[in-house]
VEXDREN-2710 file (C-alpha; in Angstrom, 1 decimal):
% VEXDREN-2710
k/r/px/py/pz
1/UNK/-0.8/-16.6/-15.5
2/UNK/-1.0/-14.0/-12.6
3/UNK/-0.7/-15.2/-9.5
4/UNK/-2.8/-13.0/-7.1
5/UNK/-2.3/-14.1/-3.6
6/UNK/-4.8/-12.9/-0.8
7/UNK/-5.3/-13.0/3.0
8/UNK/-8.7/-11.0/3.9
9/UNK/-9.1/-9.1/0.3
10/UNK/-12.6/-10.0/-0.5
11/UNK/-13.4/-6.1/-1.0
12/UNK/-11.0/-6.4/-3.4
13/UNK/-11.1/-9.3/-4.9
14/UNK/-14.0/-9.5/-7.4
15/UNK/-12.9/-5.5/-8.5
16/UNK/-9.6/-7.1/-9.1
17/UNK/-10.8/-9.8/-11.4
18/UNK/-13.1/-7.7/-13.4
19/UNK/-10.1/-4.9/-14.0
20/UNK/-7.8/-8.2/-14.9
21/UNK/-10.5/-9.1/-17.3
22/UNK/-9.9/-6.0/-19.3
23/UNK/-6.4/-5.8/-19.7
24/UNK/-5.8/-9.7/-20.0
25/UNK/-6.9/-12.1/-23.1
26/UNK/-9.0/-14.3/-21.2
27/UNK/-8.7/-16.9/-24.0
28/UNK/-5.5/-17.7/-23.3
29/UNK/-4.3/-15.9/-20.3
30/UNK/-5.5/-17.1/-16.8
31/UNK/-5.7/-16.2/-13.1
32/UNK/-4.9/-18.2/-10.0
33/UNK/-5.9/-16.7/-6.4
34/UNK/-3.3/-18.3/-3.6
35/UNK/-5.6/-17.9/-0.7
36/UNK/-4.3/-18.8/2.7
37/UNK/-7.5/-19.6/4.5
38/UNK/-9.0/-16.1/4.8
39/UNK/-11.2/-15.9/7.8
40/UNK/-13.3/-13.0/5.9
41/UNK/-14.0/-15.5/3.1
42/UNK/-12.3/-14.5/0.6
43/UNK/-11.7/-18.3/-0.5
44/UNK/-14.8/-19.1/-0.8
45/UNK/-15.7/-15.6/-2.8
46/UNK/-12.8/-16.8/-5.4
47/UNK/-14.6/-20.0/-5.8
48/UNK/-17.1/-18.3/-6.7
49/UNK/-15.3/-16.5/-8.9
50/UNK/-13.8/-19.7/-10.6
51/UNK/-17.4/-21.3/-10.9
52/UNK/-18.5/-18.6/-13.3
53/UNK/-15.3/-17.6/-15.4
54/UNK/-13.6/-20.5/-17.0
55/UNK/-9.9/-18.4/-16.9
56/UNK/-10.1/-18.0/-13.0
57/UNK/-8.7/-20.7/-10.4
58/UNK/-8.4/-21.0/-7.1
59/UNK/-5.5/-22.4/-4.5
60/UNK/-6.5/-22.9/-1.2
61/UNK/-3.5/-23.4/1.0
62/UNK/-4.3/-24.6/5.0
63/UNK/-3.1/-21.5/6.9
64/UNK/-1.3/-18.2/6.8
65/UNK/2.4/-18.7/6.2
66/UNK/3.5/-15.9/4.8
67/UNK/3.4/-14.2/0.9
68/UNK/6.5/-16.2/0.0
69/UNK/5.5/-19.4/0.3
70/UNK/2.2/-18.4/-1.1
71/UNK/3.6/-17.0/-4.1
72/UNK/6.4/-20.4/-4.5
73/UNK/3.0/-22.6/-4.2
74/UNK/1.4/-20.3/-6.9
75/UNK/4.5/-20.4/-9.5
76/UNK/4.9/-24.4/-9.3
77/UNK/0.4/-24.6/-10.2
78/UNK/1.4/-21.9/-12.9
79/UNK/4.2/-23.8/-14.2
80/UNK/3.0/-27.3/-14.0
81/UNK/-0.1/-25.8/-16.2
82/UNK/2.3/-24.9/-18.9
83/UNK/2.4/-20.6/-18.1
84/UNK/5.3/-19.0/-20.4
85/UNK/4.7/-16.3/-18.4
86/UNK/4.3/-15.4/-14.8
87/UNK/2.6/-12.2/-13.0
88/UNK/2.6/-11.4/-9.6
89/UNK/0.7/-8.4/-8.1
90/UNK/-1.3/-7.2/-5.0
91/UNK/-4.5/-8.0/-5.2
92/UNK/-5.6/-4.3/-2.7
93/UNK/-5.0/-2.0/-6.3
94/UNK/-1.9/-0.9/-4.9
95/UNK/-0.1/-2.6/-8.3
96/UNK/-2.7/-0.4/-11.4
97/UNK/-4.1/-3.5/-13.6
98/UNK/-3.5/-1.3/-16.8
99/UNK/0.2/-1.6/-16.1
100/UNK/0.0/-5.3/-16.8
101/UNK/-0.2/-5.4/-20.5
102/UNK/3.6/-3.1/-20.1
103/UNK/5.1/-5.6/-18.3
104/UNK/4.1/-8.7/-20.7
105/UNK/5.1/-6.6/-23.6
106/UNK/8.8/-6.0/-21.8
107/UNK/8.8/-9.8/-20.9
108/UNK/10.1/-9.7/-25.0
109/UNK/13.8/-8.5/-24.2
110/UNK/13.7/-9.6/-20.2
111/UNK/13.8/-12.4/-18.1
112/UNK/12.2/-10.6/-15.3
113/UNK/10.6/-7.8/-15.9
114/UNK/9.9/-5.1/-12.5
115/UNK/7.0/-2.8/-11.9
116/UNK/9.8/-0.2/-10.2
117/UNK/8.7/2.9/-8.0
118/UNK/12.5/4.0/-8.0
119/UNK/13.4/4.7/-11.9
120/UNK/12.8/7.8/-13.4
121/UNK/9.2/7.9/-13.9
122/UNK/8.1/5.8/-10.9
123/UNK/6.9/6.8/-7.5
124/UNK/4.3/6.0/-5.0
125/UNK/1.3/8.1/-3.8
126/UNK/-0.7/8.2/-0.4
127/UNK/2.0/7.2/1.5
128/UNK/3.6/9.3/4.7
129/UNK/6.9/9.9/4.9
130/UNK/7.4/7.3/7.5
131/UNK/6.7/4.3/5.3
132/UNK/8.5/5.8/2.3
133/UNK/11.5/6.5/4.1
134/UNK/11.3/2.5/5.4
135/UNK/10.8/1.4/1.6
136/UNK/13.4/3.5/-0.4
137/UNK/16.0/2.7/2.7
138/UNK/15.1/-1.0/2.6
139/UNK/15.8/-0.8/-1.1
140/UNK/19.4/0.7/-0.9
141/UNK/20.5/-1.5/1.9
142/UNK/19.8/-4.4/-0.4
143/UNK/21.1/-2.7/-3.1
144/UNK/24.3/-1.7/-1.2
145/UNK/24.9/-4.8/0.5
146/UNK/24.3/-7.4/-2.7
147/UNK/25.9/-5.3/-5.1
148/UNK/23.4/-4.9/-7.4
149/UNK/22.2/-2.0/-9.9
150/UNK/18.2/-2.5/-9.3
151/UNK/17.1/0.4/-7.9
152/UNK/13.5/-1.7/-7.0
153/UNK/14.5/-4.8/-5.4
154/UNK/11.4/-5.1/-2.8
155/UNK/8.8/-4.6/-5.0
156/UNK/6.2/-6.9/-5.7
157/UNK/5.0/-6.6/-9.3
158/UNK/6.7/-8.9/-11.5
159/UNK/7.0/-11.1/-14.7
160/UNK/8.6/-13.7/-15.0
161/UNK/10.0/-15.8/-18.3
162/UNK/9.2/-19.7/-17.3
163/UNK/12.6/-20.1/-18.1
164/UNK/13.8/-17.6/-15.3
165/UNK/11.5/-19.4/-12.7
166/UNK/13.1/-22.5/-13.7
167/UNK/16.7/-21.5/-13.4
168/UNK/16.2/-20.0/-10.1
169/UNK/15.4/-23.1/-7.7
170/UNK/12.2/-22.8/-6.3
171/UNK/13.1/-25.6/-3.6
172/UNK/15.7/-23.1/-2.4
173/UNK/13.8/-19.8/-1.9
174/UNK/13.6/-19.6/1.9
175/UNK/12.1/-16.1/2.7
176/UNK/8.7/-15.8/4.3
177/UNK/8.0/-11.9/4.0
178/UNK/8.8/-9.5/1.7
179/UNK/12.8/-10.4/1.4
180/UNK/10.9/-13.1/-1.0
181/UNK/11.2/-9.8/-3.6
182/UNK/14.7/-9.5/-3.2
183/UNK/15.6/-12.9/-2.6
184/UNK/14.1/-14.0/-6.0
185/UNK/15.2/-10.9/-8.1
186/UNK/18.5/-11.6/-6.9
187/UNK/18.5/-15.2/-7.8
188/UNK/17.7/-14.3/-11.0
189/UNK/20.4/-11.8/-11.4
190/UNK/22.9/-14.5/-10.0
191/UNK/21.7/-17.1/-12.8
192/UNK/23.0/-14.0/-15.5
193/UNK/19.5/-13.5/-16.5
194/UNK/18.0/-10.4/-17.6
195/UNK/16.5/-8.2/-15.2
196/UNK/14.8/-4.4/-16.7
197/UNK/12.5/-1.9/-15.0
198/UNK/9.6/-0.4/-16.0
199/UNK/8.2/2.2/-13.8
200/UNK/4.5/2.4/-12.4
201/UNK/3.0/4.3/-9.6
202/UNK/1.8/2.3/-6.4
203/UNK/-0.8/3.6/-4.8
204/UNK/-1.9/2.4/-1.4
205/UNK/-4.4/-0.1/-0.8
206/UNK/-8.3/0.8/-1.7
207/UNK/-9.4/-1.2/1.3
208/UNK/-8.3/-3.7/4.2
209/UNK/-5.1/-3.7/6.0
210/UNK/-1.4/-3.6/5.4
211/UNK/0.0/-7.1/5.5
212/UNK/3.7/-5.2/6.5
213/UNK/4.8/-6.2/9.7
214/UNK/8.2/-5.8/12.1
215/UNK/9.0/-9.4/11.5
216/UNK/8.6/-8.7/7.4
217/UNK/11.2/-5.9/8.2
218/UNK/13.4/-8.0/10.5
219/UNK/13.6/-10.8/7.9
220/UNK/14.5/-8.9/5.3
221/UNK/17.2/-7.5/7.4
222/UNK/18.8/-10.6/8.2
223/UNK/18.2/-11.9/4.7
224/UNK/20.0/-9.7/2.6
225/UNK/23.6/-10.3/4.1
226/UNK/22.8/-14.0/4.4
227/UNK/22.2/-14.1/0.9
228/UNK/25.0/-12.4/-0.3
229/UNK/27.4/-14.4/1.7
230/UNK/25.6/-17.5/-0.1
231/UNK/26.3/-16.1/-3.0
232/UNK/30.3/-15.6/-2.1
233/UNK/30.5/-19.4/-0.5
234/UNK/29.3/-20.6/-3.8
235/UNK/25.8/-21.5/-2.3
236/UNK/23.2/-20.0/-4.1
END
């Protein structure tokens, strides 16, 4: 199942689902849009969406709280349907559709697999050097601080093994923003799964606005240390 979580992304949407409709098998694979009341109707155009393809469903959730818990609320619906296999991505374009099929293929030998921009072969494109100086730094601090080899820990293009959501305790995952990346890859590392990058190109969004805040950055800044001295106490 991928979980495609929105927040105003109607221009985006349907494009989305029609480019996930030629990469997927839409006989047995299946997409869920997390909405979070989208003012511009994006709901109500994924209903739509789910009224005319069978492999499409829709999560309404009462209010904006954040891509974290949107994305915990859309792994429990994909694992109480039975998913073996988990997808999340933006739904703007910024995460290519073609890459998909890659990542289900590496889900053979992983437990989480990562869309990385930072291994050999990765990058991003249409992004000033402000924000990639923000993203590669937030990278290495977690990378620094948790002790960890992932070069990508803040991305948000993943697949996960049921079996990897399972082990990692969704009841426990606390962050809000975009720490959720790390937060979860590291859990996953923690549980001695395995963790392998593959690298794709992010691109920025087609249309509509960055969801990236100061409170995202705050949080993650906060986060990271917090979770690593969980980790040492014995607590995560």
């Amino acid at each position: 199942m991928v979980c495609l979580p929105t927040y105003n992304e109607r221009e985006n949407l349907a494009p989305m689902v029609e480019a996930l409709a030629g990469v997927l098998d839409t006989n047995r694979d299946r997409v869920l849009v997390v909405d979070d009341a989208s003012p511009d109707g994006t709901g109500e155009l994924a209903d739509r969406l789910a009224a005319e393809l069978d492999w499409v469903s829709v999560l309404h959730r009462p209010e904006k709280q954040g891509i974290g818990p949107a994305y915990v609320a859309g792994f429990r619906r994909a694992l109480a349907e039975g998913a073996e296999l988990v997808l999340e991505m933006d739904c703007d374009f910024s995460h290519d559709p073609r890459d998909v099929p890659r990542l289900i293929a590496a889900s053979e030998e992983a437990d989480l697999v990562l869309g990385s921009r930072y291994v050999p072969g990765g990058g991003t494109e249409n992004w000033g050097l402000v924000r990639r100086a923000v993203s590669r730094g937030g990278c290495l601090y977690a990378q620094v601080v948790l002790g960890v080899g992932v070069r990508d820990l803040t991305g948000g293009f993943k697949c996960f093994r049921r079996t990897a959501l399972e082990a990692i305790d969704l009841d426990a995952v606390s962050a809000h923003g975009y720490a959720f990346q790390i937060e979860t890859t590291y859990r996953v590392l923690r549980a001695g799964l395995r963790v392998r990058e593959l690298p794709i190109r992010f691109t920025e969004r087609r249309a509509g606005a960055s969801k990236m805040t100061g409170a995202i950055v705050l949080e993650a800044i906060w986060k990271v240390p917090l979770l690593r001295l969980r980790a040492l106490t014995g607590r995560l």
